[in-house]
N, C-alpha and C positions, 0 to 999 in steps of 0.2 A: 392610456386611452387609445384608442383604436380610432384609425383613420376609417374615413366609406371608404368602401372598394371604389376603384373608380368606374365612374360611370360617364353616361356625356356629358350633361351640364348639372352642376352639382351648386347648390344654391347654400349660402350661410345667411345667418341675418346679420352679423357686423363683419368688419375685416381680421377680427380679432378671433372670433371662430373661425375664420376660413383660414390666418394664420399657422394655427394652432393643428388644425387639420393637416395644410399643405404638409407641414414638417414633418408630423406623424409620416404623410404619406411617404417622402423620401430618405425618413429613415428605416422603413421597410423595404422600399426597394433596394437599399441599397445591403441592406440585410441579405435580399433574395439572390441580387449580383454577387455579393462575397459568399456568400453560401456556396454559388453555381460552379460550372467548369471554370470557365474565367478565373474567378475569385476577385475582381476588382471592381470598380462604380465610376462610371463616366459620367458627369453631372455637368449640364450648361447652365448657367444663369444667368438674369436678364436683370437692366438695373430698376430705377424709380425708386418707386415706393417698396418695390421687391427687396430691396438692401434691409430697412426696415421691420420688415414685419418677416423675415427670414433671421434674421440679427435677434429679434425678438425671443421664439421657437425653436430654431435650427438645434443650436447648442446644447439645451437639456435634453430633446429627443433623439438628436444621433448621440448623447454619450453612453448607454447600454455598448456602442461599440468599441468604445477606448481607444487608446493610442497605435496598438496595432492594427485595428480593423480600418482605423481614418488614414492611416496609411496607406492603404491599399484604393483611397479616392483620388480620383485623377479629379481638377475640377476645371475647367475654361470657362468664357464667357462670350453669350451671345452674338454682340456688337460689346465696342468698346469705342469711343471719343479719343481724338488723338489730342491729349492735354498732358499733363505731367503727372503721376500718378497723386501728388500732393493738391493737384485742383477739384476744385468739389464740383466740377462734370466728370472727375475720373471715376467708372462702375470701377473697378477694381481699388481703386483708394478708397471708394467706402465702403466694399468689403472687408478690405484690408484692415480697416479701422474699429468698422462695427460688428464682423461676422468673424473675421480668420485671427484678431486676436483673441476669441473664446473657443474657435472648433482649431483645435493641432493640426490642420492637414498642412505635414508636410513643403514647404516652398516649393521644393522640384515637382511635387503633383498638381501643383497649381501654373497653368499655363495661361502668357499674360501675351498683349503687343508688347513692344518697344514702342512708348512715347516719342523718341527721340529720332524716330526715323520718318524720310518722309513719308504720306500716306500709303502711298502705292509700295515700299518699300515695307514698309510697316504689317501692310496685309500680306503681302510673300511669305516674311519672316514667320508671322502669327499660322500661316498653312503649312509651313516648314514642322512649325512646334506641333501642329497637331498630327501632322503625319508621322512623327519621330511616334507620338507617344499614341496611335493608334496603328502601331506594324500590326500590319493583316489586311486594315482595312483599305479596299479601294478608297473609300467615302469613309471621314469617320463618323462611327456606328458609335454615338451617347446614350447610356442607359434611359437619362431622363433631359432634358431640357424642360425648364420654366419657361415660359412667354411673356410679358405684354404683350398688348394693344394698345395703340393709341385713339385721341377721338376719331382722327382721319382714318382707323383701320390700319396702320402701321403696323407691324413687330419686327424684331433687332431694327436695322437701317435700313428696312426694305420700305421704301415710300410709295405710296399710291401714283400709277402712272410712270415709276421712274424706270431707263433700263436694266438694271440689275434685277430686275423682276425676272427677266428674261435669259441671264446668267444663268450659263448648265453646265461649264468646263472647272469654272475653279470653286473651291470650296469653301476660301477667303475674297472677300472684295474689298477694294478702297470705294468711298462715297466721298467727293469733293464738294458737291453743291450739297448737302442733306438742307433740304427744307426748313428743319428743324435744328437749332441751332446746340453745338457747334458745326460746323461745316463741313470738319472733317472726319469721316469716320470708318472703324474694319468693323465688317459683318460679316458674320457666318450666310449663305447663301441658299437659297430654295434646296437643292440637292442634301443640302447635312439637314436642315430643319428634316425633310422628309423622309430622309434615313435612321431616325432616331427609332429605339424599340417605345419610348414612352415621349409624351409632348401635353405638356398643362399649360392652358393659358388664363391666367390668372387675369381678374378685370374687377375694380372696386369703386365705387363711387356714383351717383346717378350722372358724371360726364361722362359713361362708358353707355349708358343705357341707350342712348340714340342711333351711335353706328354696332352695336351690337344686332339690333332690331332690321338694321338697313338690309336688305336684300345683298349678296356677297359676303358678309358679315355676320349675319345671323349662324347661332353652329347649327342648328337644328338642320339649313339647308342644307349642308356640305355632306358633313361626316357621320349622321345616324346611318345612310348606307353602309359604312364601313363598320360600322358596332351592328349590322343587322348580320353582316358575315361572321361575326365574333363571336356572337351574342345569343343564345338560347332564351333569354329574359323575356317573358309577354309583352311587358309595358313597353320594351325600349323596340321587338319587334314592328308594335303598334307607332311608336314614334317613328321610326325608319321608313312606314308607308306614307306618313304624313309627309318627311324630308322629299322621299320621290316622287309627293303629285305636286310639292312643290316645285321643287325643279324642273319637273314638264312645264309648269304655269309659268314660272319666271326665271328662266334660263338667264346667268349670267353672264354677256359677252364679254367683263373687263373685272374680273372678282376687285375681291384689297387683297393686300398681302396679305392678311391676315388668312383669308378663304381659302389660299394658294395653300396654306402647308397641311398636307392630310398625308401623314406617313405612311409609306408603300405597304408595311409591315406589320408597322406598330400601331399601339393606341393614343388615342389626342380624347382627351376633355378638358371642360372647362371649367373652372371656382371662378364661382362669381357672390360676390354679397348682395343683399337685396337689393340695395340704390341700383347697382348694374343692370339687374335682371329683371327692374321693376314694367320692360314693356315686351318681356318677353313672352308670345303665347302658347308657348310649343313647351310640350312636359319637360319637368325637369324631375330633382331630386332634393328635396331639401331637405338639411344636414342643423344637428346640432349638435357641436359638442359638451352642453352641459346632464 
């Protein structure tokens, strides 16, 4: 079964089809990366419900590439919770648990924090690891990053309103206060999010439908500009004029995080199931995998 190409907002009717899709999608990409010059697939992933319905998917659809091919996947993670990887706020312990005992990828291509250290120690170390395992890149450059969203418009640990918004030198941070509890947290930083060549931000549920809609938040404002530069497509042309009489009309002084990541280079769209996207009025694409 055949993923959609990706487009900007791409609509399923349960989480279970956009699952099934998501997966499709990244084990094509990661097809196209091992294919390329490279030869390798740099993949971030974000927790929640993502662990889940990744855990679910992931595994029958990258195994066409077998033991040799998932070797050659580097994998890190968005934000990570500074807990022990055995506590169930650890993202990497329920990867660990639900996703990386059924996909082989390798221990060493999987780049984790140190639990153990303190926060700010914690986030060095984890920039350390990713610079080792991205030699070349200034920034490291991931083929694909997953996202959430939160209701507030959050993704990894970048909170509405908080400084790290504003972070432009390092490409790990520690977050002390997170709003959102645990308190302590590493995230990847505006500069990697927006370096990425690919960025999905996945969003399920009708609690996502309200700051979806919100003005900063909505994708239709940000980024159909960037798919009109892309993009040859009628429909998504026509979309992208709508994105920019928006933006003349309601210019954002203070986005969310969320609004903030529009890759320099690369592509961003969004999977959303219908409860998400149920007050969305800007074109989408709805998808079905049956």
């Amino acid at each position: 079964m055949a993923a959609p190409a990706p487009g900007l907002i791409s609509v399923f009717s349960s989480p279970q089809e956009l699952g099934a899709s998501l997966a499709q999608l990244v084990a094509q990409r990661a097809a196209c990366c091992l294919a390329g010059a490279r030869a390798r697939f740099a993949l971030g992933l974000s927790g929640g419900s993502l662990v889940s319905m990744l855990a679910r998917e992931l595994p029958a659809a990258a195994a066409p590439a077998g033991p040799a091919g998932l070797a050659r996947w580097t994998l890190g993670f968005c934000d990570e919770r500074l807990v022990p990887f055995e506590h169930a706020e650890s993202t990497y312990g329920l990867y660990r648990a639900h996703l990386l005992s059924r996909l082989p990828i390798p221990d060493s291509q999987v780049i984790t924090i140190n639990p153990e250290l303190p926060v700010e120690e914690a986030a060095e170390d984890y920039a350390k690891k990713l610079r080792q395992a991205f030699q070349g890149d200034s920034i490291p450059v991931f083929d694909l990053l997953i996202l959430g969203v939160g209701p507030d418009g959050h993704t990894c640990s970048l909170f509405p309103d908080h400084p790290l918004l504003q972070e432009r030198e390092k490409i790990v941070a520690p977050i002390s206060d997170s709003p959102k509890p645990p308190p302590q947290r590493v995230t990847l930083t505006l500069p990697v999010l927006n370096a990425a060549r690919t960025v999905i931000f996945v969003a399920t549920g009708e609690g996502k439908a309200a700051v979806l809609k919100k003005r900063g938040a909505d994708p239709s404002i940000k980024w159909l500009q960037l798919l009109k530069r892309k993009s040859p497509c009628p429909h998504l042309l026509f979309a992208a004029g709508i994105a920019r009489k928006r933006i003349l009309e309601e210019k954002e002084e203070n986005p969310l995080p969320a609004a903030l990541v529009q890759p320099h280079t690369g592509k961003l769209c969004w999977f959303l199931d219908e409860a998400a996207a149920q007050l969305l009025t800007v074109p989408f694409e709805k998808h079905s995998t049956l």
